[in-house]
C-alpha positions as CSV (number, residue, x, y, z in Angstrom):
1,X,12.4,-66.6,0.8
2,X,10.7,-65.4,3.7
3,X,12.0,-62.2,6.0
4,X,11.2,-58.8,7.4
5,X,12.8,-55.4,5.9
6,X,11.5,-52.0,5.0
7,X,9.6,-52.4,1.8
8,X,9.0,-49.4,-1.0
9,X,5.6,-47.4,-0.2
10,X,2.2,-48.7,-1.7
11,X,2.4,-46.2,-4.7
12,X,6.2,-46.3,-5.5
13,X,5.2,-50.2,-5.7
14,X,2.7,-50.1,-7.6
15,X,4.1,-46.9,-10.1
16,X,7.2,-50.1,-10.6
17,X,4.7,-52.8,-11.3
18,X,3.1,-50.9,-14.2
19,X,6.2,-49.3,-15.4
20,X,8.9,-51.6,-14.9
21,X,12.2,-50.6,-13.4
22,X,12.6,-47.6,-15.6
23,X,10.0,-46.3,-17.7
24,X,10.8,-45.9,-21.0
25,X,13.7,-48.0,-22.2
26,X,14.8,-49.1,-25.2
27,X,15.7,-52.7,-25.6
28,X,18.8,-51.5,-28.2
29,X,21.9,-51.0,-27.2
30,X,23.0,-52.5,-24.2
31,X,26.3,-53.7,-25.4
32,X,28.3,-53.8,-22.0
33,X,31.2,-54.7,-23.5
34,X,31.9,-51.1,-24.7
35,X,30.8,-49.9,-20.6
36,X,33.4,-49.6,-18.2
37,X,32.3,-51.5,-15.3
38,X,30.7,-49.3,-12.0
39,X,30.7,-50.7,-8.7
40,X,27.1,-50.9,-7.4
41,X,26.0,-48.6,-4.5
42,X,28.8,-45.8,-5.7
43,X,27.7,-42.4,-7.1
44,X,28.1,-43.6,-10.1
45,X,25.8,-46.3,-10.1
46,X,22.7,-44.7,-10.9
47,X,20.4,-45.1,-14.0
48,X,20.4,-41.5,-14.8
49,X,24.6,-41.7,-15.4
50,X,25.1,-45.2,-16.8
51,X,23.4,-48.2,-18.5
52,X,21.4,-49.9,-16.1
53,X,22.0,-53.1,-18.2
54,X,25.5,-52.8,-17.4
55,X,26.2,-51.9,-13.8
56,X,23.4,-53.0,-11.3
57,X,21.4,-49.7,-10.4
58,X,18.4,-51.2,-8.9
59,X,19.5,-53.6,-6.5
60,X,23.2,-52.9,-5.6
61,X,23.4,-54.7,-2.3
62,X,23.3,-58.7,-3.4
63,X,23.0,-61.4,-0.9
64,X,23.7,-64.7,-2.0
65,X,21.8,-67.0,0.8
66,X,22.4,-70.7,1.5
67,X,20.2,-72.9,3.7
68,X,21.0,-75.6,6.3
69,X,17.8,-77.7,6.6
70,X,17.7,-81.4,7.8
71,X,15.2,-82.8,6.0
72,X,13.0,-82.1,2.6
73,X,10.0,-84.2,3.5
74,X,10.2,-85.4,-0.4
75,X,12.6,-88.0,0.0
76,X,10.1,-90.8,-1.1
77,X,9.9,-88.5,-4.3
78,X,14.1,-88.6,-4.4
79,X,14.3,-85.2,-3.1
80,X,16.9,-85.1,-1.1
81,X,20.2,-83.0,0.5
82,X,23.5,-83.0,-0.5
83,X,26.1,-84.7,1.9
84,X,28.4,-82.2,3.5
85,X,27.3,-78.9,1.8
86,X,24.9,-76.3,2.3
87,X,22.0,-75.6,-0.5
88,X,21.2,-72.5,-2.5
89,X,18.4,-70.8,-0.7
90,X,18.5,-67.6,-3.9
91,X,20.3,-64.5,-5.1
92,X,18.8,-61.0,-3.7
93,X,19.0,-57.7,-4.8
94,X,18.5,-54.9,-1.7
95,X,18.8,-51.5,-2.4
96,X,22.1,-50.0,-1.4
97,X,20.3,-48.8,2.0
98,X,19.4,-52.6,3.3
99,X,15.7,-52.1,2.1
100,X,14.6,-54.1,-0.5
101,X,11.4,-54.3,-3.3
102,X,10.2,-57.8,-4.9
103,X,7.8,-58.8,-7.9
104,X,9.4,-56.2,-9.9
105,X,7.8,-57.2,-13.5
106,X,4.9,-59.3,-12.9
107,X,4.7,-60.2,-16.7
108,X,7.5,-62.4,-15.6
109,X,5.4,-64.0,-12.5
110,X,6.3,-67.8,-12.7
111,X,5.7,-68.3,-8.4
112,X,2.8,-71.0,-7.9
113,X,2.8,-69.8,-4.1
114,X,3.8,-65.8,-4.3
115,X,4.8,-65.0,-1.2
116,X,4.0,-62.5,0.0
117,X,0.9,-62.3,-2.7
118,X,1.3,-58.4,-3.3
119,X,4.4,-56.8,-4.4
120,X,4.7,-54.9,-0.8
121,X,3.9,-56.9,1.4
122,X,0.5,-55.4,2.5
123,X,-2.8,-55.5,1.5
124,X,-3.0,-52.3,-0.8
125,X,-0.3,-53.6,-2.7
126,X,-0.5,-55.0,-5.6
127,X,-1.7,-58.7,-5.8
128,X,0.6,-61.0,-7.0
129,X,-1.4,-63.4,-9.0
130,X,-0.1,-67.4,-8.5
131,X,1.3,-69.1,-11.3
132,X,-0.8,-71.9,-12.8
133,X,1.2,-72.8,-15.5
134,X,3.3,-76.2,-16.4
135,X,6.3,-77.3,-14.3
136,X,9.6,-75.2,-15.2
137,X,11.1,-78.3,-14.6
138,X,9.8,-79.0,-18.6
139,X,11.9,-75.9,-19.8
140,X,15.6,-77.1,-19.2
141,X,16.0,-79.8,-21.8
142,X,14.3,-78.0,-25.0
143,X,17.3,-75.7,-24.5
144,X,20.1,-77.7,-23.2
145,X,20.2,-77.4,-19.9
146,X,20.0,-80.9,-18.1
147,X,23.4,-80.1,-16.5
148,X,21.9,-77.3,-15.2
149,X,19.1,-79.6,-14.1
150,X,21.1,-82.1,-12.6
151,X,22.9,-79.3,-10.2
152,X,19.6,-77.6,-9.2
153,X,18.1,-80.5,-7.9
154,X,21.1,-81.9,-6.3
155,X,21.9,-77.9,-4.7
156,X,19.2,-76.4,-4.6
157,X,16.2,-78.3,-3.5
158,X,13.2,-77.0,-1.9
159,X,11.6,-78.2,1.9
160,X,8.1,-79.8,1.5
161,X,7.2,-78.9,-2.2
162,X,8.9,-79.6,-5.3
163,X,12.2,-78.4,-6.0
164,X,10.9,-76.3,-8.7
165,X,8.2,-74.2,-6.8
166,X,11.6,-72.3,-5.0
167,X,13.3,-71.8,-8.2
168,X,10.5,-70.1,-9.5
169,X,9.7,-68.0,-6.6
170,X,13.3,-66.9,-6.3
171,X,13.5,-65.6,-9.5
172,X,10.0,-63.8,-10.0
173,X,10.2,-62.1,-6.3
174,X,14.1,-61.3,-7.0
175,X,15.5,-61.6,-10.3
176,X,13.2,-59.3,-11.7
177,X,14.2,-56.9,-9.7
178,X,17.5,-56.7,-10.6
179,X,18.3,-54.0,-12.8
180,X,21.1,-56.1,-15.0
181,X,18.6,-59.0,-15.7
182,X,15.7,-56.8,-16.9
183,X,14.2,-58.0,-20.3
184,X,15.4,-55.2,-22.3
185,X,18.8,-55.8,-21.2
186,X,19.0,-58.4,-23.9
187,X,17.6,-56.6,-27.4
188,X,14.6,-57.1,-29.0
189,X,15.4,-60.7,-30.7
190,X,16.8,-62.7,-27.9
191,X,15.7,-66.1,-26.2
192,X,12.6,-65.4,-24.0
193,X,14.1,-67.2,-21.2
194,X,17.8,-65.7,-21.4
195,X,17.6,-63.6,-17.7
196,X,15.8,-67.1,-15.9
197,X,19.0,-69.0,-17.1
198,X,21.0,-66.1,-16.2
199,X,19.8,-65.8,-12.6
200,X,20.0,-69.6,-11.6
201,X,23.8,-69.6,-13.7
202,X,24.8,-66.5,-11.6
203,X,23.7,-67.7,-8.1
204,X,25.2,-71.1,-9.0
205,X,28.3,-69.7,-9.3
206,X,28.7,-67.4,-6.9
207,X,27.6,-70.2,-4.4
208,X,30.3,-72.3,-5.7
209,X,32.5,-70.2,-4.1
210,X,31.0,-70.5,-1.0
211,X,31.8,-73.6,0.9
212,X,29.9,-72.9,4.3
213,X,30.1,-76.4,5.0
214,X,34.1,-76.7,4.9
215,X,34.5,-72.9,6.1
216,X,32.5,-74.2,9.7
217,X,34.1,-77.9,9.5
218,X,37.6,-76.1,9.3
219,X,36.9,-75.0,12.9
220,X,35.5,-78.3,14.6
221,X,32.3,-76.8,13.9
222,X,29.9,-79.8,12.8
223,X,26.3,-80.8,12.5
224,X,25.6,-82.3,15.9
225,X,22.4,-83.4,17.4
226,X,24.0,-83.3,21.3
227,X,26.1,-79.8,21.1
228,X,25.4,-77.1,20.4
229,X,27.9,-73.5,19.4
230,X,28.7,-70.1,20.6
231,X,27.0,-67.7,17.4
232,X,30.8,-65.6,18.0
233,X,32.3,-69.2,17.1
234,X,30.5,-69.5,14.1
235,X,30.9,-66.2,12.9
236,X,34.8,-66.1,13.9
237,X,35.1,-69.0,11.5
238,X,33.1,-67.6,8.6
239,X,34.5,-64.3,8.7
240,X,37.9,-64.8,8.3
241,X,36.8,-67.4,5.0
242,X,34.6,-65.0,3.4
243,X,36.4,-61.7,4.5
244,X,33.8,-60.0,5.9
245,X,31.3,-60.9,8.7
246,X,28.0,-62.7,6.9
247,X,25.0,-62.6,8.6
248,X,23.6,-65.6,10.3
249,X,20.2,-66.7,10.7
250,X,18.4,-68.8,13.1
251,X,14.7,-70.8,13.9
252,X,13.5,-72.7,16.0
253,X,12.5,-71.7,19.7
254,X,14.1,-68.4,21.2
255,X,17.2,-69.1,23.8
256,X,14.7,-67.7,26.9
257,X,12.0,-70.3,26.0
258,X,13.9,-73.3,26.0
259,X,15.1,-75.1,29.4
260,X,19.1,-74.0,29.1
261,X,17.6,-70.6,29.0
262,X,15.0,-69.9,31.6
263,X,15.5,-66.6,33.2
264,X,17.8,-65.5,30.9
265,X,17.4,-61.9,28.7
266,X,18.5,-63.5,25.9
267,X,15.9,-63.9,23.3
268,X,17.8,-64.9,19.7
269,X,16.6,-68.3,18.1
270,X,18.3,-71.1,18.7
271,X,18.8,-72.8,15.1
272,X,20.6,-72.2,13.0
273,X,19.2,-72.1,9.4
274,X,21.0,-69.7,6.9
275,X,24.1,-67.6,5.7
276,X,23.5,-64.4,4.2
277,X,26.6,-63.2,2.3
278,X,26.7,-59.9,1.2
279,X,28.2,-57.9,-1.8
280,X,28.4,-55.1,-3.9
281,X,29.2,-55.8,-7.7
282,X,30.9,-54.3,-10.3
283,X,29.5,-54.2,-13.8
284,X,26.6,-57.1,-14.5
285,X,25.8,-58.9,-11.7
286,X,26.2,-61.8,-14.2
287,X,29.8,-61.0,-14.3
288,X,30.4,-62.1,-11.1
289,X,32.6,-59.3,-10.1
290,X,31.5,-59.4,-6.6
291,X,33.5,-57.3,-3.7
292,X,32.0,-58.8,0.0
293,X,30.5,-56.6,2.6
294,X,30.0,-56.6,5.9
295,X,26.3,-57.9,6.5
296,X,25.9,-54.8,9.2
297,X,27.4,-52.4,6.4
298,X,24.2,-50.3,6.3
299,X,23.3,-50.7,10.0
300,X,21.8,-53.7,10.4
301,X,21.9,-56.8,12.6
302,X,24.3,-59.7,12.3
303,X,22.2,-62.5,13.2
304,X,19.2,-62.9,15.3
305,X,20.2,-66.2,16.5
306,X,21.1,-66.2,20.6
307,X,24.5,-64.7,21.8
308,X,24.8,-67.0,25.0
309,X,27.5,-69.3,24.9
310,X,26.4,-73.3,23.4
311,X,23.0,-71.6,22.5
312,X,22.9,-72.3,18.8
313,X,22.2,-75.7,17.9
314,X,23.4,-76.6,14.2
315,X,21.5,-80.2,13.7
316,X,22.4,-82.9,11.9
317,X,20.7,-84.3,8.8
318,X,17.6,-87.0,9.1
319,X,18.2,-90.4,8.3
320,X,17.9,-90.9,4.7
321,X,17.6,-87.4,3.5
322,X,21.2,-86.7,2.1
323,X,23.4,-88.5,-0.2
């Protein structure tokens, strides 16, 4: 995942890092089936009134974010997109206030390519040191998860690396800064790898009730390499699907740079790439309890792609890299 946001200072970084999110606690007790669930971002979602393990304290503002990308540049290695759907880009946890923090627990670091490579962002932070490990692609079957497998790869597939290299870098830069997937959360006995199945089974899911594919195709809006859309038509047919407004994100050239542009003020990118949908949670973020958001609901943006009308091109797949 790559973007810009207000990061945590230098020192409140690096007091988390050593730390953790909360200094101090005990991996007993976390039994969130005797917690009444707390909706994240609320006054009662803080750490110092509630278990942490059981209502998300840390990260209350969760973006589930899908990509739209034409081509993998692995498909001699089979890696390849799925025909008329979106793919799992990850699962993020911003504080309630649109900022955000990642790396969280770098005893957890499983990202062969951090990015960025210290937990702020800058060069006093903390650095981030790359994985060098074995594939986590070896994990999966020792504890029964080729299903799981199967979908990732078919889902969730990565651009120009193996599949497994975004996996891994989602959930060190983002699961472990999640307040509900902390190791403690689980007692002192419990599978080592319980939050990494966790994460991927909880972004699975939520994506699976994301159709971005059929929500745009429902409104005649379809990959096409000789028109391009109006960013209010794409958002006036997500919106009504998902409830609130998602934010939409775009690459490629800016709208003033390209030759349907010149001389115009307009300066939003011309690609479309991703939907961020945003939610608050009650309880576990593993419950799935989500409640959607507005993406501007703490004053940001919408989308930075261009707002003139036919600006936004929404390509279709290469030849050869779906199925």
């Amino acid at each position: 995942m790559r973007r810009s946001a207000v990061l945590l200072s230098a020192a409140a970084m690096a007091k988390g890092v050593v730390a953790g999110l909360y200094p101090g606690m005990t991996p007993f007790n976390h039994t969130c089936a005797l917690q009444d669930p707390i909706l994240s971002c609320t006054k009662g979602a803080n750490h110092c009134l509630t278990d942490s393990c059981c209502t998300e304290t840390f990260g209350g503002l969760v973006l589930l974010t899908q990509f739209w990308t034409i081509y993998t540049d692995r498909e001699e290695q089979g890696q390849v997109l799925p025909k008329d759907s979106w793919t799992i880009h990850g699962l993020w946890p911003d504080f309630c206030n649109g900022s955000y923090t990642q790396y969280c627990d770098l005893s957890r670091q499983i990202d062969p390519v951090p990015s960025p490579n210290t937990t702020n962002g800058q060069p006093d932070g903390t650095p981030v040191p790359p994985y060098e490990g074995e594939s986590i692609e070896g994990w999966f079957e020792p504890y029964g998860k080729l299903d799981l497998l199967e979908y990732m790869h078919k889902f969730w597939p990565s651009r120009g690396e193996d599949s497994w290299f975004l996996w891994a870098h989602e959930y060190a830069k983002h699961a472990t800064c999640f307040s509900t997937f902390q190791r403690e959360c689980y007692g002192p006995k419990t599978d080592a790898l319980i939050d990494l199945w966790e994460y991927f089974e909880t972004a699975i899911g939520i994506f699976r009730t994301l159709p971005t594919y059929d929500w745009l195709a429902d409104a005649d809006i379809l990959p096409s390499n000789t028109s391009a859309y109006t960013l209010a038509d794409i958002h006036g047919a997500l919106t009504p699907a998902f409830g609130v407004i998602p934010y939409i994100n775009c690459g490629g050239p800016r709208y003033n740079e390209t030759e349907a542009g010149a001389g115009s003020t307009d300066n939003g990118r011309t690609q479309m790439t991703e939907v961020w949908y945003y939610y608050h949670v009650y309880g576990r973020v593993q419950s799935k309890d989500t409640v959607p958001v507005p993406a501007d609901i703490v004053g940001g943006s919408l989308s930075n792609c261009a707002k003139a009308e036919n600006a936004v091109w929404y390509y279709e797949r290469a030849e050869g890299s779906e199925f």
